[in-house]
DRENDRENVO-151066 format. One line per 5 residues: number of its first residue (from 1); their letters; for each residue z, y, x of N, C-alpha, C. Coordinates in nm, 4 decimals. Layout:
BEGIN
NUM) A) Z:Y:X:Z:Y:X:Z:Y:X | ...
end
This chain:
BEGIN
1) XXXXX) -0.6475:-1.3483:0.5557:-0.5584:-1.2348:0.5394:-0.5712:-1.1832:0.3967 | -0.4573:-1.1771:0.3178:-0.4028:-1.1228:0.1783:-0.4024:-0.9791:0.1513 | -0.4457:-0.9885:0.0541:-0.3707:-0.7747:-0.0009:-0.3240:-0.8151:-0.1561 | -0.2220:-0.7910:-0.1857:-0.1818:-0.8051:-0.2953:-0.0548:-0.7152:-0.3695 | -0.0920:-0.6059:-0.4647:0.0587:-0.5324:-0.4768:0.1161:-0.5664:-0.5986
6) XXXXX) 0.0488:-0.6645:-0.6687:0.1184:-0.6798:-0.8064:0.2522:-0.7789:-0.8491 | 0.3999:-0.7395:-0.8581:0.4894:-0.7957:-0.8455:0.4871:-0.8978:-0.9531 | 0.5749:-0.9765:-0.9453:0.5793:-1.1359:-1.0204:0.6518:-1.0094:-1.1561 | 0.6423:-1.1271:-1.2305:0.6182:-1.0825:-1.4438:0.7919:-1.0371:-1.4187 | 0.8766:-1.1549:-1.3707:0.9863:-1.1872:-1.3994:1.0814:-1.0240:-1.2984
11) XXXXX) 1.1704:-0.9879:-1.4200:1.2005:-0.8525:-1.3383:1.4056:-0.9343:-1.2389 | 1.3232:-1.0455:-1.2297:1.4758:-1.1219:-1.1089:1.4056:-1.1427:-1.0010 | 1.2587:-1.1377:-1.0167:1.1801:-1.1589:-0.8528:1.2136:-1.0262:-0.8200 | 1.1786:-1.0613:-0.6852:1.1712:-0.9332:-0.5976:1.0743:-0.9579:-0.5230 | 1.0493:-0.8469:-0.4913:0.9380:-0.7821:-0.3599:0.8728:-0.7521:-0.2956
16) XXXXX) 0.8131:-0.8919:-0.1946:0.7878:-0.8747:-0.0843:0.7134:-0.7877:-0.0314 | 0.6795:-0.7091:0.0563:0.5904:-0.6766:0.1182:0.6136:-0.6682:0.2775 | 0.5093:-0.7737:0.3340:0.4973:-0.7379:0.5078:0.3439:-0.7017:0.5502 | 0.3293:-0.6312:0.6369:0.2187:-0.5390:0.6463:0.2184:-0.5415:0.8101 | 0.0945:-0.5321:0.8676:0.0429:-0.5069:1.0301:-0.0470:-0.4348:1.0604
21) XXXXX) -0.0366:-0.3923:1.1449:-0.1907:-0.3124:1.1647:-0.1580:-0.2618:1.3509 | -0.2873:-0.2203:1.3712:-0.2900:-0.2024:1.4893:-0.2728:-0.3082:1.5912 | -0.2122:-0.2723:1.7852:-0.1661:-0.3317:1.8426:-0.0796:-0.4522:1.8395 | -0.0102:-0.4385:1.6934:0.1100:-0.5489:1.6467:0.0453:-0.6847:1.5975 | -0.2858:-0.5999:1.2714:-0.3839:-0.6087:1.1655:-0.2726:-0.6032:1.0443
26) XXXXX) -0.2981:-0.7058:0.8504:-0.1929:-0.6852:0.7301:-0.2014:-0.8178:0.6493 | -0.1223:-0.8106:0.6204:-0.0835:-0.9196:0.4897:0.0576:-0.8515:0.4014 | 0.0237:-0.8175:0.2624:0.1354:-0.8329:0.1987:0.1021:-0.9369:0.0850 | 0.2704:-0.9954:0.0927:0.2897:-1.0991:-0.0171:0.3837:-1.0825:-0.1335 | 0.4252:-1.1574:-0.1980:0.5308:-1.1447:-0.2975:0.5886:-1.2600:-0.2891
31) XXXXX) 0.7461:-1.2405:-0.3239:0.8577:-1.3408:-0.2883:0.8807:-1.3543:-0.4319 | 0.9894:-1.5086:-0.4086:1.0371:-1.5581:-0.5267:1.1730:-1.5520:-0.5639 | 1.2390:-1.5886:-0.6862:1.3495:-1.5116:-0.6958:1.4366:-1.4875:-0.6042 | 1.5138:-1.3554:-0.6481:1.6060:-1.3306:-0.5410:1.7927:-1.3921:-0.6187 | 1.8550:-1.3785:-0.5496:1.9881:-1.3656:-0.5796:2.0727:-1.2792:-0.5993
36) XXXXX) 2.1735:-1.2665:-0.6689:2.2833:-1.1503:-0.6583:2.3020:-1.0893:-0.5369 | 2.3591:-1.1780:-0.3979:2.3868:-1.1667:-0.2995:2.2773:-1.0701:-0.2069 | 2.1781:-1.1304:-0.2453:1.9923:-1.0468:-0.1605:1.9886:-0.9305:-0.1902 | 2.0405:-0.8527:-0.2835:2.0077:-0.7724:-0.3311:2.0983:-0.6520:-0.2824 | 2.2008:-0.7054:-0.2372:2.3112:-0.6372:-0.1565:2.2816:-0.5342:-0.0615
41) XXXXX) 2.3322:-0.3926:-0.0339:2.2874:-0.3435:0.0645:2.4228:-0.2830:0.1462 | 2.5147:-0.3469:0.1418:2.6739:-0.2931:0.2063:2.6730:-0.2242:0.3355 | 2.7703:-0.1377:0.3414:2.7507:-0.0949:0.4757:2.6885:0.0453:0.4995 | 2.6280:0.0772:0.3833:2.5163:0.1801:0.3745:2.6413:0.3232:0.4379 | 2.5577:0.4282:0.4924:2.5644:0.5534:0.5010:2.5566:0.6141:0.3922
46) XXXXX) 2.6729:0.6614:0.2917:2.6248:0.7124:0.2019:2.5834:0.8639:0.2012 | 2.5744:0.8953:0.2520:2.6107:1.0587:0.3137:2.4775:1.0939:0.3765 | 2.3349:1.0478:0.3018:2.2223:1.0373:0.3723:2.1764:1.1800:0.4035 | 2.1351:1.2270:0.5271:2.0594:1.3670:0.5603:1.9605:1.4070:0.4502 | 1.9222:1.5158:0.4246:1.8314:1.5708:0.3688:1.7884:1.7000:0.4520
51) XXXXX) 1.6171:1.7214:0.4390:1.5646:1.7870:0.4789:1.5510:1.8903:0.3726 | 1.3851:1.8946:0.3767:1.2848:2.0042:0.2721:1.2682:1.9553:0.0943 | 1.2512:1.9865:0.0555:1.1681:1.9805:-0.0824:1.0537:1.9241:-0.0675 | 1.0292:1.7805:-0.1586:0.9167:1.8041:-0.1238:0.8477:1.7603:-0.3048 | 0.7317:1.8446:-0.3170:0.6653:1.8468:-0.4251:0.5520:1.7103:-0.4781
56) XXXXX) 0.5790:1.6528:-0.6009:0.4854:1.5247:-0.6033:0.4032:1.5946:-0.7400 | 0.3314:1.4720:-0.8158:0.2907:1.4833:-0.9152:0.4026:1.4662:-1.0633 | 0.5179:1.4219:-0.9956:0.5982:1.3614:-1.0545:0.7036:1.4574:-1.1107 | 0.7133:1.5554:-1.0053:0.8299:1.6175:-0.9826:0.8429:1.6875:-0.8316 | 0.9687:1.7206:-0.7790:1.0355:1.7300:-0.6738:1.1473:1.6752:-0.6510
61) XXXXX) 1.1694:1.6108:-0.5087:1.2429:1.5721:-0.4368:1.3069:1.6088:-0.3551 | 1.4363:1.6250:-0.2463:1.4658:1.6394:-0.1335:1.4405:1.5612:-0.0325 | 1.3566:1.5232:0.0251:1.3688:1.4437:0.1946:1.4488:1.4129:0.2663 | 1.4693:1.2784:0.2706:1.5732:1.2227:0.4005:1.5500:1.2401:0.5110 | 1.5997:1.2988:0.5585:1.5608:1.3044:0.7320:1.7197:1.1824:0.8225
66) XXXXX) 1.7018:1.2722:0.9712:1.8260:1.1873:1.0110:1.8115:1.2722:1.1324 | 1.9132:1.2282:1.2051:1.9695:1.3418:1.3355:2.0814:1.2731:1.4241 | 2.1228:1.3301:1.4949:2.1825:1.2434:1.6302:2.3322:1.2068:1.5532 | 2.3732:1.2878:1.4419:2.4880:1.2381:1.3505:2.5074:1.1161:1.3059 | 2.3530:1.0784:1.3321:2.3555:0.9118:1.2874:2.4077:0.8075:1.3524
71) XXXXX) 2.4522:0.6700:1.3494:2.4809:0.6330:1.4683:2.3482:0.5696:1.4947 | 2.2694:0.5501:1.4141:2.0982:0.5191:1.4678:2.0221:0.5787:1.6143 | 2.0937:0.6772:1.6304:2.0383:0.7883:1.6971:2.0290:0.6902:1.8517 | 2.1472:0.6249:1.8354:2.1770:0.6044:2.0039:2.0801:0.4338:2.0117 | 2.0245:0.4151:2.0916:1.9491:0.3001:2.1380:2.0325:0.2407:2.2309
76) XXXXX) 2.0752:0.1322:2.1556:2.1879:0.0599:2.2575:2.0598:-0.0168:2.4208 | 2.1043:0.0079:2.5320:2.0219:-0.0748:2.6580:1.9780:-0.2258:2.6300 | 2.0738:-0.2791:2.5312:2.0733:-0.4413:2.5589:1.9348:-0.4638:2.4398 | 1.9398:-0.3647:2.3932:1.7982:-0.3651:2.2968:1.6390:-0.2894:2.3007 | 1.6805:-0.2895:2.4648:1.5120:-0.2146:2.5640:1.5094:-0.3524:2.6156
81) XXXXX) 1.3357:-0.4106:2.5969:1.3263:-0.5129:2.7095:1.2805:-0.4520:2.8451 | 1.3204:-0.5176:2.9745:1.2932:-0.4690:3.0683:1.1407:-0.4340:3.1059 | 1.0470:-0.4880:3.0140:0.9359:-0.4399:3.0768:0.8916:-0.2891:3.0122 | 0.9642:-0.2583:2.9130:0.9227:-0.1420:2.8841:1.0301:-0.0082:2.9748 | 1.1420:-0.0566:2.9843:1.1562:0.0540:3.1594:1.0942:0.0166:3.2643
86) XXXXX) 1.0032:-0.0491:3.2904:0.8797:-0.0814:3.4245:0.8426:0.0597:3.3669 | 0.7771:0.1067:3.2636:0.6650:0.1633:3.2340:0.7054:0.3188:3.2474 | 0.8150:0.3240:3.1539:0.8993:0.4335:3.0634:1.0174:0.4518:3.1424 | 1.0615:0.5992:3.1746:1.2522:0.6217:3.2042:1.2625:0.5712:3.0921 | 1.4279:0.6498:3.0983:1.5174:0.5891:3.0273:1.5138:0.7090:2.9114
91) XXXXX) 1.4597:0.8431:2.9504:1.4292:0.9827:2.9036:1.3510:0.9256:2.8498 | 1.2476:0.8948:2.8520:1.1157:0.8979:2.7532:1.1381:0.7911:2.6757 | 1.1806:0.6612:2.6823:1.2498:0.5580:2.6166:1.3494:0.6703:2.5059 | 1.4559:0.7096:2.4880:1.5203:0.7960:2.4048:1.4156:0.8712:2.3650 | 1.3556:0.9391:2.3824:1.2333:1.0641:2.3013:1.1731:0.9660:2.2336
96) XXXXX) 1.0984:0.8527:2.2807:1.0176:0.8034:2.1788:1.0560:0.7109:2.0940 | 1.2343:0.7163:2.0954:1.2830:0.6121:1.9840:1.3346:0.7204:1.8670 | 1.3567:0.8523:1.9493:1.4327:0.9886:1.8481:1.2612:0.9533:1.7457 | 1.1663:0.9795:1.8000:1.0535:1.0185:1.7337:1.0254:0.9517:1.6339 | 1.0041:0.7774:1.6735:1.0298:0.6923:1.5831:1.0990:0.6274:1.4304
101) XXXXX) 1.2128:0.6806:1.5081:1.3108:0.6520:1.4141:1.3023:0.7690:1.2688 | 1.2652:0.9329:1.3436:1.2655:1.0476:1.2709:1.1366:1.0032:1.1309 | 1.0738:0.9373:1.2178:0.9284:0.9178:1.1023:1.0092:0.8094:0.9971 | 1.0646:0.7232:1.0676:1.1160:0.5884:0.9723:1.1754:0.6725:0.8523 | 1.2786:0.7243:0.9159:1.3665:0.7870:0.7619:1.3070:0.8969:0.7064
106) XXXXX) 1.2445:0.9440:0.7164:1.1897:1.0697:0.6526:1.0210:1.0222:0.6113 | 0.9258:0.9605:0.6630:0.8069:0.9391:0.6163:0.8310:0.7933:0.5555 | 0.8797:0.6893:0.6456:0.8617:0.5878:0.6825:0.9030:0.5176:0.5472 | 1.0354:0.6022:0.5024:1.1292:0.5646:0.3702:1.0993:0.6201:0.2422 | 1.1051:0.7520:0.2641:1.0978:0.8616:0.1881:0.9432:0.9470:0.1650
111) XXXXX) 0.8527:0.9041:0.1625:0.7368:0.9530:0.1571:0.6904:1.0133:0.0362 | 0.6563:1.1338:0.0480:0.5956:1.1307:-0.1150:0.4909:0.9899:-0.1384 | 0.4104:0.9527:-0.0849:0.3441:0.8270:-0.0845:0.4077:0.7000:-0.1844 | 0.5375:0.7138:-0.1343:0.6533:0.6393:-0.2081:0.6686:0.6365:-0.3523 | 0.5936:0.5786:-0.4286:0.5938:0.6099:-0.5673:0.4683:0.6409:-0.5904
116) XXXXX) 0.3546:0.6563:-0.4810:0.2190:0.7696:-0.4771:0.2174:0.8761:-0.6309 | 0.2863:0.9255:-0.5113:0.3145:1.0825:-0.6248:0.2253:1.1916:-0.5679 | 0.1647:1.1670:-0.4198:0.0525:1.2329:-0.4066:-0.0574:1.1780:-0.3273 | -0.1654:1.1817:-0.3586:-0.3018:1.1919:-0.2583:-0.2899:1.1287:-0.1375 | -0.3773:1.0442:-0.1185:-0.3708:0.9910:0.0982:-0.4145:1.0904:0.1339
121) XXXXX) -0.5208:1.1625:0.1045:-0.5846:1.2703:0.1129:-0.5073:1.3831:0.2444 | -0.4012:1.4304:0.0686:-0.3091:1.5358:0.0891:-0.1940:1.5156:0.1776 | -0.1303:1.3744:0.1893:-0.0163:1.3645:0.2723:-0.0658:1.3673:0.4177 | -0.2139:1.2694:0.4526:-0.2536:1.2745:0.6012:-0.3030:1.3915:0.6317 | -0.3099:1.4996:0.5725:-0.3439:1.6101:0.6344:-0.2433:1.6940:0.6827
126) XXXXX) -0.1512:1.6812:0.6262:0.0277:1.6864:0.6722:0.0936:1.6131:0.7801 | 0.0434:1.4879:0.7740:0.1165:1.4128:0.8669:-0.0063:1.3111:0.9924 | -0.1129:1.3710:0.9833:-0.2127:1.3338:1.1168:-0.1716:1.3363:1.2173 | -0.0669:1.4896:1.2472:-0.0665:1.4277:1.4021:0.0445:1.3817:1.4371 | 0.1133:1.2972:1.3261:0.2000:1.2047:1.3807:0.1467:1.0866:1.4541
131) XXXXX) 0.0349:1.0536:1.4474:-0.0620:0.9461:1.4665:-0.1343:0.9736:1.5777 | -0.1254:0.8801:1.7103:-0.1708:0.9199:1.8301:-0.3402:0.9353:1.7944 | -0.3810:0.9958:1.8328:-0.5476:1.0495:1.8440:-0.6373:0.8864:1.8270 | -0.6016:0.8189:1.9283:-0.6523:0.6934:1.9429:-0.6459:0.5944:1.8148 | -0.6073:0.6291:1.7452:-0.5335:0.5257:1.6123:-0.5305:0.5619:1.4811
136) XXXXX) -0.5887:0.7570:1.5219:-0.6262:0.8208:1.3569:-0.7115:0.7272:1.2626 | -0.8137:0.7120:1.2859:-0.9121:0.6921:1.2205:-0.8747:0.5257:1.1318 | -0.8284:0.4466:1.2407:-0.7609:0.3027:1.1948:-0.6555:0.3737:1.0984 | -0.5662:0.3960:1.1264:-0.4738:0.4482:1.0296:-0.5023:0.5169:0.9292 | -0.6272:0.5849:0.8965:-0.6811:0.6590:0.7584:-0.7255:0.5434:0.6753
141) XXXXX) -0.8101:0.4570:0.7323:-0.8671:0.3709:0.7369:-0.7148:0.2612:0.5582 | -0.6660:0.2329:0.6557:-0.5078:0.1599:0.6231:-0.5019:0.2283:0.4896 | -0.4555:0.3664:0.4846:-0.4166:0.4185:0.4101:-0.4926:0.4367:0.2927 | -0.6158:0.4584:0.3066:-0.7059:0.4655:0.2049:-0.7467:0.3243:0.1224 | -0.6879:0.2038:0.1956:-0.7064:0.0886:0.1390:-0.5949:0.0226:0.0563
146) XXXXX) -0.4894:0.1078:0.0630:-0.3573:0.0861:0.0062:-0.2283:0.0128:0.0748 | -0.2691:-0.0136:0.1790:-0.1620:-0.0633:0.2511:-0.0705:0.0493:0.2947 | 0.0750:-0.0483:0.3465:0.1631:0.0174:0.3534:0.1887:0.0872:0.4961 | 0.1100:0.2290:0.5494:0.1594:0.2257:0.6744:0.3150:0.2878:0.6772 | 0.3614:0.3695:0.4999:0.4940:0.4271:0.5280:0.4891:0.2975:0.3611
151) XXXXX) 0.6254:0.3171:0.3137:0.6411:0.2074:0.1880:0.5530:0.3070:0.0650 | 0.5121:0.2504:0.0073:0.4282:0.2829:-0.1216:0.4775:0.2423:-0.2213 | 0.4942:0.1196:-0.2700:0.5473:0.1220:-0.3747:0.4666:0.1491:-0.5010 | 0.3610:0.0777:-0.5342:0.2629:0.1486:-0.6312:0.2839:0.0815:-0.7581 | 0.3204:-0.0288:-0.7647:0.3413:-0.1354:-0.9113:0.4725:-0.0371:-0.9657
156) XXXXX) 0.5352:0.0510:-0.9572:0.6528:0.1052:-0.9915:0.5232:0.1784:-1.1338 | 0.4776:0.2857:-1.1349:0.4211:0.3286:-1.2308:0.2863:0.2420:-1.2630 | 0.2223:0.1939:-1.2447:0.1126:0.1160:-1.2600:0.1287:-0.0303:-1.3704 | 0.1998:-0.0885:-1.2977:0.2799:-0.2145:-1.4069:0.3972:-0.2033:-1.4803 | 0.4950:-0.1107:-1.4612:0.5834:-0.0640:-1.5408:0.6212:0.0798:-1.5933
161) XXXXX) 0.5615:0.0565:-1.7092:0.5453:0.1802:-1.7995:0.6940:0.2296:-1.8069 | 0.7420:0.3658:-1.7734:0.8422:0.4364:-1.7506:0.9468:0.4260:-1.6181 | 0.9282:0.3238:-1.5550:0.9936:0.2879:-1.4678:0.9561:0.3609:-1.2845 | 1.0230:0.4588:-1.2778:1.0043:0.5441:-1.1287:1.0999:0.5549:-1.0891 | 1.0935:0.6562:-0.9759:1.1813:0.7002:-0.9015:1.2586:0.8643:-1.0103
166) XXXXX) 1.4171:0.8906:-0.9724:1.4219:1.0061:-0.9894:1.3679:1.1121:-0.9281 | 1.3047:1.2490:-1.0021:1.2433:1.3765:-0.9614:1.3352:1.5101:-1.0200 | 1.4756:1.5374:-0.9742:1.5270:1.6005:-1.0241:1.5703:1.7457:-0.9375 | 1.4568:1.7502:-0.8000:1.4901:1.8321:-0.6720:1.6007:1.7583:-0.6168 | 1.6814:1.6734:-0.6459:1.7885:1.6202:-0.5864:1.7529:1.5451:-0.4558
171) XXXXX) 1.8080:1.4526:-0.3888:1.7717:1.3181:-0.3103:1.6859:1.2157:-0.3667 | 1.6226:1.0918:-0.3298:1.5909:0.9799:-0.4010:1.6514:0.9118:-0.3183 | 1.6592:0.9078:-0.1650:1.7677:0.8137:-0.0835:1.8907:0.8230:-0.1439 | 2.0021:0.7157:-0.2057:2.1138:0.7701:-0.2284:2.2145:0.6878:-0.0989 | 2.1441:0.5887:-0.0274:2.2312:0.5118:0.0582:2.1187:0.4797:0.1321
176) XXXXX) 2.1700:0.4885:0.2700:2.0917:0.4385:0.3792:2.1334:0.3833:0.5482 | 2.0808:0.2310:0.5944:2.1136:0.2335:0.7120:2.0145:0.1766:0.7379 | 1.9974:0.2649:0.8902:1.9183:0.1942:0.9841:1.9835:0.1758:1.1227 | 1.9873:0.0547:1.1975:2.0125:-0.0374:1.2654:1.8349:-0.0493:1.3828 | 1.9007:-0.0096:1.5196:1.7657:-0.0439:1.6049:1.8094:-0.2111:1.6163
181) XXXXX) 1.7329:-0.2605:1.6194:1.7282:-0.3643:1.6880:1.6437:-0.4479:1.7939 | 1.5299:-0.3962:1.8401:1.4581:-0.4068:1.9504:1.3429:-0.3350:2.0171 | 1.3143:-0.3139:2.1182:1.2425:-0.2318:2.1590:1.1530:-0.3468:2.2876 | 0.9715:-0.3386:2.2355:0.9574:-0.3822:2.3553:0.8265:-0.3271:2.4023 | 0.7106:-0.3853:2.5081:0.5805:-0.3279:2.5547:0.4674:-0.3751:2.4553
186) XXXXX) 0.4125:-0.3121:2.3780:0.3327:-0.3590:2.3631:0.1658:-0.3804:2.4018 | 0.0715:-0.4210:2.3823:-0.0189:-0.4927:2.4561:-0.1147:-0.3363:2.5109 | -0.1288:-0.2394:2.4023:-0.1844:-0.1736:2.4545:-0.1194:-0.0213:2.5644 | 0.0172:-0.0738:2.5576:0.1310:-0.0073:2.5932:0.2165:0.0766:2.5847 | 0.2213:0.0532:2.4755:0.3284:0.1518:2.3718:0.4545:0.1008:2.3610
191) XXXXX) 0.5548:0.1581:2.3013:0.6700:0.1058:2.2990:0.6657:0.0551:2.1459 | 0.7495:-0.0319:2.1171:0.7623:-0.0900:2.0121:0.9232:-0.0952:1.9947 | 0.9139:-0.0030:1.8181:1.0704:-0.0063:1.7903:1.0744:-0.0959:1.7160 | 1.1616:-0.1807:1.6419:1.1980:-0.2102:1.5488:1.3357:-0.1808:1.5225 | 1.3457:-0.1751:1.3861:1.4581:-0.1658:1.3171:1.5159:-0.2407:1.2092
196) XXXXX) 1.6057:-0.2448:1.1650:1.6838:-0.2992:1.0453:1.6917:-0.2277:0.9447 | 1.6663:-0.1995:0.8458:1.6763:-0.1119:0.7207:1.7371:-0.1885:0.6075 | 1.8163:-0.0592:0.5698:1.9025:-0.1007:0.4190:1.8932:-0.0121:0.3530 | 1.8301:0.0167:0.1994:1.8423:0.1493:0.1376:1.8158:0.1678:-0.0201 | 1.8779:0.2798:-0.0510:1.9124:0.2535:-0.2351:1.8455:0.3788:-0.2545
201) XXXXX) 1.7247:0.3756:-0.3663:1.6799:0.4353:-0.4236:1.7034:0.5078:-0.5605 | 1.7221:0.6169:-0.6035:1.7515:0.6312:-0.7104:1.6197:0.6521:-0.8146 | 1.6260:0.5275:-0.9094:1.5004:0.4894:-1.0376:1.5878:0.5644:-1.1556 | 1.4477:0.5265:-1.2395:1.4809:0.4754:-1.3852:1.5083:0.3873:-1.3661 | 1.6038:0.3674:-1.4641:1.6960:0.2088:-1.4437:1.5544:0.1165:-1.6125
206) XXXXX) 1.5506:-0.0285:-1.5749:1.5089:-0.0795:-1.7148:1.4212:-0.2387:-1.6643 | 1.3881:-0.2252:-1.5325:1.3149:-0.3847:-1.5031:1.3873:-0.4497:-1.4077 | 1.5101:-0.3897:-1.2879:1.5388:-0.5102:-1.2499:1.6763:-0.5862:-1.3367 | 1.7316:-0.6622:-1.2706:1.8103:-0.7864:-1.3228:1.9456:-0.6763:-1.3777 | 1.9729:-0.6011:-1.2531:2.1320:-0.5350:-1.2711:2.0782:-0.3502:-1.3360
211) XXXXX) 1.9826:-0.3729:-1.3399:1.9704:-0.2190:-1.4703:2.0203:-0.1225:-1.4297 | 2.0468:-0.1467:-1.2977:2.1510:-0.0059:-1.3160:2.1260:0.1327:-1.2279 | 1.9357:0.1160:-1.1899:1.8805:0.2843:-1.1557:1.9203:0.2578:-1.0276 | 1.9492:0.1865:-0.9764:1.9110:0.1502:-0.8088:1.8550:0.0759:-0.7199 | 1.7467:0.1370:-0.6994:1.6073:0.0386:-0.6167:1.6866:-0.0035:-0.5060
216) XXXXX) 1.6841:-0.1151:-0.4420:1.7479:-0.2018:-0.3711:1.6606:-0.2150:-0.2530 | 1.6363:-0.1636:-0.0802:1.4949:-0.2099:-0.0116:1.6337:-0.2624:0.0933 | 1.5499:-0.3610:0.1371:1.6034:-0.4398:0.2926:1.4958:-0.4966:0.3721 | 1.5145:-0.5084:0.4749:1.4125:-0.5868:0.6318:1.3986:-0.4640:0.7141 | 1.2741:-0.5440:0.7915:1.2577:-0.4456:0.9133:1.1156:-0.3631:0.9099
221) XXXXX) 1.1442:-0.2264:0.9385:1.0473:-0.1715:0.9688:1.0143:-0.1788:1.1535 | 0.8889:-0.1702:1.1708:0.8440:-0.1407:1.3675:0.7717:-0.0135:1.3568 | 0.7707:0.0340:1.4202:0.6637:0.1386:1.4755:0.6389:0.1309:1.6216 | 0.4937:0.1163:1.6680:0.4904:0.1663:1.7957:0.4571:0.2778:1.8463 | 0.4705:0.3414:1.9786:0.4604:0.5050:1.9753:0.4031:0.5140:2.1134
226) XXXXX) 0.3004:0.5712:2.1923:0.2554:0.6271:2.2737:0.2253:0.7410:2.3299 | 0.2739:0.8150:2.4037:0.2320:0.9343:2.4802:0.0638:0.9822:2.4332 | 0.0547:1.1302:2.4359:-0.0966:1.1534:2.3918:-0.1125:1.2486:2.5251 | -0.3086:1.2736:2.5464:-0.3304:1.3064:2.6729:-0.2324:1.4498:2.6589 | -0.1663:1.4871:2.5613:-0.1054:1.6095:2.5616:0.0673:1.5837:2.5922
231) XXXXX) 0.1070:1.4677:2.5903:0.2257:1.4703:2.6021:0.3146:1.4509:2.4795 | 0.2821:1.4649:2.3629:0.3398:1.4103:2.2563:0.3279:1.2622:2.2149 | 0.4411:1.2363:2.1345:0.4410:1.0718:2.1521:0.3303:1.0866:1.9586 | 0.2947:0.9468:1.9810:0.2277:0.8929:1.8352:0.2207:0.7866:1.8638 | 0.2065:0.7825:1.6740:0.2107:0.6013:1.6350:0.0756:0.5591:1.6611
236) XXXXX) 0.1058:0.4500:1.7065:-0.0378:0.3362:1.7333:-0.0479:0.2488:1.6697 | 0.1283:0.1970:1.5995:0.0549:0.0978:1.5415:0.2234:0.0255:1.4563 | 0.1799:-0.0368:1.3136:0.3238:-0.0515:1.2388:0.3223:-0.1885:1.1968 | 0.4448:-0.2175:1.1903:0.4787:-0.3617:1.1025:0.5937:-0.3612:1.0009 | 0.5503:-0.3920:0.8953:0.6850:-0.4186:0.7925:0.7124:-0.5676:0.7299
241) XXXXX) 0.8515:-0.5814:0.7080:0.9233:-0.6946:0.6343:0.9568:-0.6662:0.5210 | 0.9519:-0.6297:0.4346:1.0473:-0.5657:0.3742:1.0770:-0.6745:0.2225 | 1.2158:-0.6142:0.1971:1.1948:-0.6456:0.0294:1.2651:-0.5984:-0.0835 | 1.2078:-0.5937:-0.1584:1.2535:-0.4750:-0.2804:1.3409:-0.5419:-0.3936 | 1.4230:-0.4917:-0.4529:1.4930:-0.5601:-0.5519:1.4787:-0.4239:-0.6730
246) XX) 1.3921:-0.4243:-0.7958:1.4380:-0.2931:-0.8727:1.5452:-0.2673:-0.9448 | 1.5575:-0.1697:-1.0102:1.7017:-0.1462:-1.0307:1.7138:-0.1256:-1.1871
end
């Protein structure tokens, strides 16, 4: 098993990063060139939600959130496997995909982490009890080692001198879709989402191929989510595909 965040020299590669942990362990890699076409993210929502402010080292941002306006919101049936309604209604199946999904676009995408503009420190003390009780400690664990449990993104300031995200209080999502695409049991019995993600970041424009200040992400994010002895759902456990094209 690999850890590796340093992107290829050439600013026409892109990406990779896939990541595991939990119920679903990690490996991220790096891919080889991409194409015009890969880099594509059509289709997007441009009209992305925003939440709060949120404050980095960098600057400030606005937060993407998302809401039943989305068409994300709705979990089509043909994309629950049947063993996870053995377990789950069809009620708690919807709550713990709303929950899911809420972390995807707003932590999952949009993290201050994203750019690490702040502290593991400071963000998990904010966002702990998104994380079922059972899975804190693994998940600090993750985080403190640099893996991706939300996207990070760390070679952005580290290997390329001037090259970030915008910090103008504005958005940094400027386009976004997410697409469920499966839901199933997993081993320790959680539900498992996955999704499809498409989404445009607004950079400094200057290392990728098309220059033109729009971070390019595509693949799938998972999260799995479990009930706590209190009744709130948390993550147990994540997987990513992803891949980056800079802008």
């Amino acid at each position: 098993m690999s850890y590796s965040t340093k992107p290829p020299a050439s600013a026409r590669h892109f990406i990779r990063a896939s990541a595991v942990a939990g119920a679903l362990g990690l490996a991220l890699v790096l891919g080889g060139c991409s194409s015009g076409g890969d880099a594509s993210a059509g289709g997007q929502n441009t009209s992305v939600q925003t939440a709060s402010e949120v404050k980095t080292s960098f600057g400030t941002y606005r937060q993407s959130t998302i809401d039943k306006s989305d068409p994300a919101w709705d979990l089509p049936d043909d994309a629950v496997a049947t063993e996870v309604l053995a377990e789950y209604s069809r009620k708690e199946v919807a709550e713990a995909w709303h929950f899911a999904l809420s972390f995807t676009a707003r932590e999952g995408i949009d993290s201050a982490l994203n750019g690490e503009g702040v502290s593991v420190q400071d963000w998990w003390k904010k966002n702990r009890s998104t994380f079922h009780p059972d899975n804190q400690s693994e998940m600090l664990t993750s985080l403190e080692q640099g893996k991706s449990v939300v996207q990070r993104e760390p070679w952005q300031t580290r290997d390329y001198k001037g090259y970030s995200y915008i910090y103008d209080s504005g958005p940094r999502v400027l386009e976004r879709t997410i697409t469920p695409d499966a839901a199933w049991l997993a081993q320790d019995g959680s539900i498992a989402f996955r999704m499809n993600v498409n989404y445009t970041m607004n950079v400094v424009p200057g290392i990728g191929s098309a220059g033109d200040g729009r971070q390019v992400t595509n693949g799938f994010m998972t999260y799995s989510v479990r009930k706590t002895d209190a009744g709130d759902w948390g993550i147990t456990s994540f997987l990513h595909d992803l891949r980056t094209f800079p802008g």
